[in-house]
Structure formats: structure tokens, C-alpha cells
N, C-alpha and C positions, 0 to 999 in steps of 0.2 A: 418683803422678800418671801414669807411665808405663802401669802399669799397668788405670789405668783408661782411657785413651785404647785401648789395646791393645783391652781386652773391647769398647770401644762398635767399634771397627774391626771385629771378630768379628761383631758384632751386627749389623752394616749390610751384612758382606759375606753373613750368611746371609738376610738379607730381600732382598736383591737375587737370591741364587740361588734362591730362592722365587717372586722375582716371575718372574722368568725361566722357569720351570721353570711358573706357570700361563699366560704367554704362549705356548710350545712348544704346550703340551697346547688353549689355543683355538685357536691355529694349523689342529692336528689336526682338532680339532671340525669347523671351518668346512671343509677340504677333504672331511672325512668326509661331509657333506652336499652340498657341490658333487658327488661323483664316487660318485655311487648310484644303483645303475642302479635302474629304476623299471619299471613292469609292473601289467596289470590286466586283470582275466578271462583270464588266464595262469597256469599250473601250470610253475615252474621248477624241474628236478631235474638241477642239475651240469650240463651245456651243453644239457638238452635242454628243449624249450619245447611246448608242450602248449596247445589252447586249453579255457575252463572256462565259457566263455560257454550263452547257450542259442538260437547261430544271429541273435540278431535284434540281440545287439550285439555291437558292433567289442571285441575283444581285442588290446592292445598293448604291444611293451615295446621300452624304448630305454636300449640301454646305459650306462655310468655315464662312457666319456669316448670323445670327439669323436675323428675319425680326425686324423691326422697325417703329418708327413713320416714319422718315423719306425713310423707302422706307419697305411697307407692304405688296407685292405684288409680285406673281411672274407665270409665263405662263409656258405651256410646249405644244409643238406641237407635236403629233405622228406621227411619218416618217414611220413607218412602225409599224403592230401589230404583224409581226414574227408569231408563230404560233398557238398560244394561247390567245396573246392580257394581259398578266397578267401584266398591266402596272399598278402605282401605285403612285398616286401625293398628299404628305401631309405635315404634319409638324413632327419634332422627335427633341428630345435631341440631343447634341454633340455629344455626345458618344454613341447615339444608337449603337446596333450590326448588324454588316453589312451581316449578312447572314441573315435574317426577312425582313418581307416587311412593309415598313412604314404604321404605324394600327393596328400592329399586337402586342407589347409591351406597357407596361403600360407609358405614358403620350408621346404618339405619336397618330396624326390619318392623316386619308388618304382615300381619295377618289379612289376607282377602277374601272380601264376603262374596264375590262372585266366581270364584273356582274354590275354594277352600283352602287355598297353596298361604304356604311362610316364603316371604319374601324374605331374602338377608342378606342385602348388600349388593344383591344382583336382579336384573331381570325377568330371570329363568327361576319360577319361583318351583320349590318341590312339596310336594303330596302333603298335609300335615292335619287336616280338619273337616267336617263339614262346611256346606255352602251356610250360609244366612241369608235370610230373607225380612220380609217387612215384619217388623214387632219383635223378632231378635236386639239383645243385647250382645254387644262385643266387648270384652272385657281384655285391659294390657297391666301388666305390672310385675314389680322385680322384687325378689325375694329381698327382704327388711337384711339379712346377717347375708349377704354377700357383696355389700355398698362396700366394704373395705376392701375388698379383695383384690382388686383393680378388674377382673373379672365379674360380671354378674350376671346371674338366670333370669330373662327374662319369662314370665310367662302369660297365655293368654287363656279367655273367657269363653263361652257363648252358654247366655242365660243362666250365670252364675256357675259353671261347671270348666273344671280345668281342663281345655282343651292338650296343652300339653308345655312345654317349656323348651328354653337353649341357651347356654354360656355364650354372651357377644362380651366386645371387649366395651368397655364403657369410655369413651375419651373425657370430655370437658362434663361431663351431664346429659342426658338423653331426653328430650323432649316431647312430651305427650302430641301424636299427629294423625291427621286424618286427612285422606288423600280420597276425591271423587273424580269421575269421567266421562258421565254422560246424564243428559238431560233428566229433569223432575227429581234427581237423587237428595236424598235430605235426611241429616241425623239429629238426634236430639245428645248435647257433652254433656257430662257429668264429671267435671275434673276433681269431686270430692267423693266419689263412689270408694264405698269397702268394701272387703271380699275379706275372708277366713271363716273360722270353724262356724262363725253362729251363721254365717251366710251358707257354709251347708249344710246344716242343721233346716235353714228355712226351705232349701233347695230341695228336701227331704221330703217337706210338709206338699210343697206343691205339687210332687207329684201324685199323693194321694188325693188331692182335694182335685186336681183336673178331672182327675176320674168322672166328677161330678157334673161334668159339661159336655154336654154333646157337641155346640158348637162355640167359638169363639170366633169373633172377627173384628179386627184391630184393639183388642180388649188382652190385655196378660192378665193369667191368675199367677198368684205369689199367695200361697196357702188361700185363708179366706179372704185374701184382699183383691181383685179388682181393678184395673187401672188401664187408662184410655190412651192408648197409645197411634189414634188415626192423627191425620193431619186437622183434620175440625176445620176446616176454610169452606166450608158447604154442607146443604141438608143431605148429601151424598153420603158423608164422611162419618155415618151412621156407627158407632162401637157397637156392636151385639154380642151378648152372653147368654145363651139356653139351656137350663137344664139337661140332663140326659134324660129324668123321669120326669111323667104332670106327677100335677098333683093328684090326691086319692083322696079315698075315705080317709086312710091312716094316715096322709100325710099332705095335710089342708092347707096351708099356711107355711109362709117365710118373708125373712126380712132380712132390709139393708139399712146400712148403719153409713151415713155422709160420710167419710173421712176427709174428704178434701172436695169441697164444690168445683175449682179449675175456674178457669174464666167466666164462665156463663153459668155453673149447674144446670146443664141441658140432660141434666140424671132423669132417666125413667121406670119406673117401676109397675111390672104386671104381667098376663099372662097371654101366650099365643100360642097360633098352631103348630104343629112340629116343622111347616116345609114354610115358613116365616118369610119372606123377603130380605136379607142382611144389610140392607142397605135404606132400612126403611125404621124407621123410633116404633117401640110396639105403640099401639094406638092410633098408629097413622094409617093402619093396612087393615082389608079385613082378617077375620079371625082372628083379631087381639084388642086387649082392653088395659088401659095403661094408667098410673097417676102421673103424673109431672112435676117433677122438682121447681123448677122453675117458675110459671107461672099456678102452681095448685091447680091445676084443669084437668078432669079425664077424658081420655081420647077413646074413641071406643070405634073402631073400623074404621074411621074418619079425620084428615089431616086438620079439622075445625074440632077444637075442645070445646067443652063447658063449663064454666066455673064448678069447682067441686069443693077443694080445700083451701087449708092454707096455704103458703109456700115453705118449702122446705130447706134447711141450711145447714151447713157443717155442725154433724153432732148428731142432728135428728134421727130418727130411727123409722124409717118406712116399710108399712108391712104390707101383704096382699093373701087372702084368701078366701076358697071356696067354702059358702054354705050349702052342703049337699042336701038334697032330700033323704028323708031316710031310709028308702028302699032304693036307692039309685047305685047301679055298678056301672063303672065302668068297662068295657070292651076290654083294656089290661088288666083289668082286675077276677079273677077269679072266685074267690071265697073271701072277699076283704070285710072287717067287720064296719057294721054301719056306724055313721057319726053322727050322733043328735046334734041338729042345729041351734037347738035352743041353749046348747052350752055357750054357745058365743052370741053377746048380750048386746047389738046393734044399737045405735042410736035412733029414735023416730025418725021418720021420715021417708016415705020411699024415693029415690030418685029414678025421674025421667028414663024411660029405656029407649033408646036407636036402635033403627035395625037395619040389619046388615043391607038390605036391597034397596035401600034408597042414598047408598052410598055413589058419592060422584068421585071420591076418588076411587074408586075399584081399578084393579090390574086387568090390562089387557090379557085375555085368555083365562081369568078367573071366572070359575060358574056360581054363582050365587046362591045357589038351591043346595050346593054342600054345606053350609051354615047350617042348615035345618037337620041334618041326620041326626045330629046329636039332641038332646035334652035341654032341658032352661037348668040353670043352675043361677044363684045371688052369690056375685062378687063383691067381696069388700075388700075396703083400706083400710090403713092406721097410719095413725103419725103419733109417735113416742107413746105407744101402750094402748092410744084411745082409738076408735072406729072413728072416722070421718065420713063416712059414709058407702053406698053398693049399688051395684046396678045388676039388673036383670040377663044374663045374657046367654046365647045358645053355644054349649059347648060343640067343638069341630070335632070330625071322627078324627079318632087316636088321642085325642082328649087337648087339655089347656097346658102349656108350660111354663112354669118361672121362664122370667124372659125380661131382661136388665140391660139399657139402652142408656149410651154416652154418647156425647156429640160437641166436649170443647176439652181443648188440653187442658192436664193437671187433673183433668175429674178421677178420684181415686173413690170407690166404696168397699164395706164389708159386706159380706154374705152369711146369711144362715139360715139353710137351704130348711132345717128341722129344730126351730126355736122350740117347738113345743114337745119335744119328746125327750128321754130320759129324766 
């Protein structure tokens, strides 16, 4: 008797852990569908968002959960404005309709990067911000201490800076969403980005250190950091960052510091003419000489390198600079003190010098005989402290610049334009 009370004991505790075990699993189900993110006439590949549309309708997509105290906040980078620019960064219900652009329905709004207007719930958006463009960040999110309120402020970004704020009513949860319109347009989400004081602390730092660059293209500076913000789908898709000043007597030498290789580390490091091509890696054009992350090769006026170094990887530290003669000024330079070359202690060997007039890639309309105004100067490298080696080469008139080439997402470096002073 005991025995069979035992087995039906067994039997009722294994159909309870059964039942148990398919209530767990609808559990699952039902949040598996609540928290999916959703999207239409959108091309989504791992954070980056693409629109698939053809121009005449709205592409949208809205994350799979609503922001919250613990994470309020969310970025979106513009990788490209396609043709119109009709990007569109805000908050909306779950269940918005995915052919509208977030702003555009009642208790959704959204910030637009191709008029600068808040959208809130209507069509008709009003006056509220600058425009954005490619390499812009847009930034959405709701102040942490008004989630209880049933009211909350939302507010929005552009490249870390509070464009400005507005009390919407909050229904069920508001949903991180991004709304596009016209062809080639492409963001890069960040549904974990933060924003507050040490983010404008940093927002601080970057506006001094821009100073520092004459040109940038598809390249953000964020104090000394660096980061490639083109599409990278072609040798087109060139990142370019140029000094403001060459280098001098006093100020010979700078380096980058890897922080993030990116897909490929198509990082280049070295020095060009001030009217550079943007669209071109230094070392592939004349008037510039370049080392190469990637494969250790320097390029030197020519889209064909030469083996030169090592390769280079997250961490390393790539340097570049002139050894001047010691009577040599500069055209910018005035009264600059000379710089003995013999302080900086080469390694033997001289290498191979090109020269610029036997270059086959040359630019149509470039004259070849401007290479020669200027002087011979020895260019060197380093990789983490040591000289790797230099080349011979003729500075352009108005002189040589720091000049830092990206060419795959994710490539993130450090700069320091003056390692050797103070």
C-alpha cells in the first residue's frame, strides 16, 4: 500500500514539474513578443540601420524596450544623409505605425535632422534646433526623477549638447525610434549611450582640442580621441584628420596610440601637403608619406607601398617625425630655434627613396615640379618608443602636416599632436 501511494506521489510531482516547466516556457513566449524590436523598409546589420525604402515612403524602426530609469538614454550617429537627410530621432508607443515618422502621431515626438523642427504628435513640426548632418550625433532621453510623475521631460542631444527639452505625457512606455525617407540615408544605434555631467565635462575638452585640426572628414574628435565615423564600403570612404600647424623645428614629432583597430585597422599614420586630397589615405597621393597599420608598408606619393615595418595593433603607439637640418627654416617659421638631429638616434640603415615624378598615380591637374620648391628633409617612424625606420623626402611649399587616415568602422585612435614637449 505504501508503495503505491509512493509511485502516484512520484506521478503527481512529475506532472506538476511539467506543468511548471510549460508555464516558465509561455512566460518566455509572451515577453519574447512583447520586447521585439520591430522595423520596416529598414536594413538592420548589428547596430547599424540603413533605409530600403524608395523615397516616397516613411522607413521606421522602434526598439524592442521602452527607456527607463535605469538606462534613459539613447545616440544615434548619421552615417550617411542619402539624399534628402529626412532622418528622424525620438520616442513613440510600441505599437506605432511603421510607415509615419516618429512626431508625426499622437503621443510620439522626434527631433529632425533635416529641418531642425520637434515633432510632437503632429505633422506640422515647430522651430526647435539645428539641422544635422553626416558625422552628427542625435542624442533622446528622459529625465531619470520625472518617470513617476506620469508626466516626463523629454530631451534631446546633438554631439553631446542639450539641444533643449518638453513635458509629453508618457502612456504605456515610450520607445527609442528612428524614422528615415529617402535613399542612401544610414545611422549607426547606440541604445546604451550616456549623457550627464562627465559627458559635459568631455564636451568641454573637445572643443579645445578641435582647435587643433584644420580639417576633418568623416573623422569626430572627442578631446584626444579620434574615431571613423564614414561608411568604410570603399577606398573612397577615406576618414581624414589634418593638423592645423606642420610640423617645425620646435615641434618635430607626434603620435597615435591604437585604441580600437575596427574591422580591418586601415589606420595610417604620416605627413601631407596642406591642400591633401580627403578622399585619398596619406601615402597614396603625392605630397605625402605615410606608415600603415595594417600591413607595416610606407606609402610615400604612391598607391603601391613597400614593406617597411611591423604591423600595428590595438595598443601600439605610432609615431612620425621630421629630422630637420640644422640650418633649415621653414617659410612659417620666422626666428624658430634649430633642432639638432643627432638627438634623435635612428636605427642603421638608410631606406630606398621614391620620387615623386615617376608616380603613376598622380592627380589629374597636379604639376609635379611643386615637390621640388621645398627642401630634402629624413622622415621617420616609431612603433612603441623605437625608430623603425625613414625616408628621404622633399618637403611641399607651406610645409608637411600631421595627417591620420581611417578607412574601416570602429577604428577609434589617440593623438598627441606635442609628445615631446613639457
Amino acid at each position: 500500500m505504501d508503495c503505491c501511494i509512493n509511485e502516484m506521489d512520484d506521478i503527481n510531482l512529475h506532472y506538476r514539474f511539467l506543468n511548471w516547466r510549460r508555464r516558465i516556457r509561455e512566460i518566455r513566449e509572451v515577453r519574447a513578443v512583447r520586447y521585439q524590436e520591430r522595423y520596416k523598409r529598414m536594413l538592420k546589420n548589428g547596430d547599424t540601420l540603413s533605409y530600403q525604402g524608395n523615397s516616397d515612403e516613411v522607413g521606421c524602426y522602434v526598439a524592442p524596450r521602452p527607456l527607463s530609469k535605469g538606462n534613459c538614454y539613447f545616440e544615434v550617429t548619421i552615417m550617411d544623409t542619402g539624399v534628402r537627410g529626412t532622418i528622424a530621432v525620438g520616442l513613440v508607443p510600441q505599437y506605432y505605425k511603421l510607415d509615419h515618422q516618429p512626431g508625426w502621431l499622437p503621443h510620439s515626438i522626434a527631433y529632425h535632422a533635416d529641418d531642425g523642427k520637434l515633432y510632437n504628435g503632429n505633422p506640422v513640426g515647430q522651430q526647435f534646433g539645428p539641422k544635422c548632418n553626416r558625422g552628427d550625433r542625435i542624442g533622446c532621453g528622459i529625465y531619470a526623477d520625472t518617470f513617476d510623475a506620469g508626466l516626463v521631460t523629454v530631451f534631446f542631444t546633438k554631439n553631446g549638447k542639450e539641444v533643449g527639452s518638453v513635458v509629453v505625457v508618457a502612456p504605456d512606455g515610450l520607445f527609442p525610434a528612428i524614422g528615415m525617407h529617402s535613399l542612401g540615408e544610414e545611422v549607426r544605434l547606440d541604445l546604451q549611450a550616456e549623457w550627464g555631467s562627465e559627458e559635459d565635462d568631455s564636451v568641454m575638452m573637445v572643443d579645445s582640442h578641435e582647435d587643433e585640426w584644420a580639417r576633418l572628414y568623416d573623422v569626430r574628435a572627442s578631446g584626444t580621441l579620434l574615431e571613423y565615423v564614414g561608411k568604410g564600403k570603399s577606398i573612397m570612404d577615406v576618414g581624414l584628420a589634418q593638423a592645423r600647424q606642420p610640423l617645425t623645428t620646435r615641434s618635430h614629432y607626434f603620435e597615435v596610440e591604437i585604441v580600437d583597430p575596427g574591422e580591418k585597422c586601415y589606420i595610417a599614420l604620416g605627413l601631407a601637403r596642406r591642400d591633401y586630397p580627403k578622399n585619398r589615405h596619406p601615402g597614396w597621393s603625392r605630397g605625402s608619406v605615410a606608415y600603415h597599420a595594417d600591413d607595416g608598408k610606407i606609402f610615400h606619393g604612391s598607391g603601391v607601398g613597400d614593406q617597411f615595418g611591423p604591423r600595428c595593433f590595438e595598443g601600439d603607439i605610432m609615431g612620425c617625425g621630421i629630422m630637420f637640418p640644422r640650418d633649415y627654416v621653414l617659410d612659417c617659421e620666422d626666428e624658430m630655434d634649430d633642432w639638432d638631429a643627432a638627438d634623435v638616434r635612428p636605427k642603421q640603415g638608410r631606406v630606398e627613396n621614391l620620387l615623386y615624378l615617376n608616380d603613376e598615380d598622380e592627380e589629374e591637374g597636379d604639376d609635379p615640379e611643386q615637390e621640388h620648391e621645398g627642401r630634402k628633409v629624413m622622415v621617420f617612424f616609431t612603433r612603441n618608443g623605437k625608430i623603425i625606420g625613414r625616408r628621404e623626402v622633399v618637403v611641399p611649399a607651406g610645409g608637411f602636416y600631421p595627417t591620420i587616415g581611417m578607412l574601416s568602422s570602429g577604428e577609434k585612435v589617440k593623438v598627441d599632436l606635442h609628445p615631446l614637449s613639457g
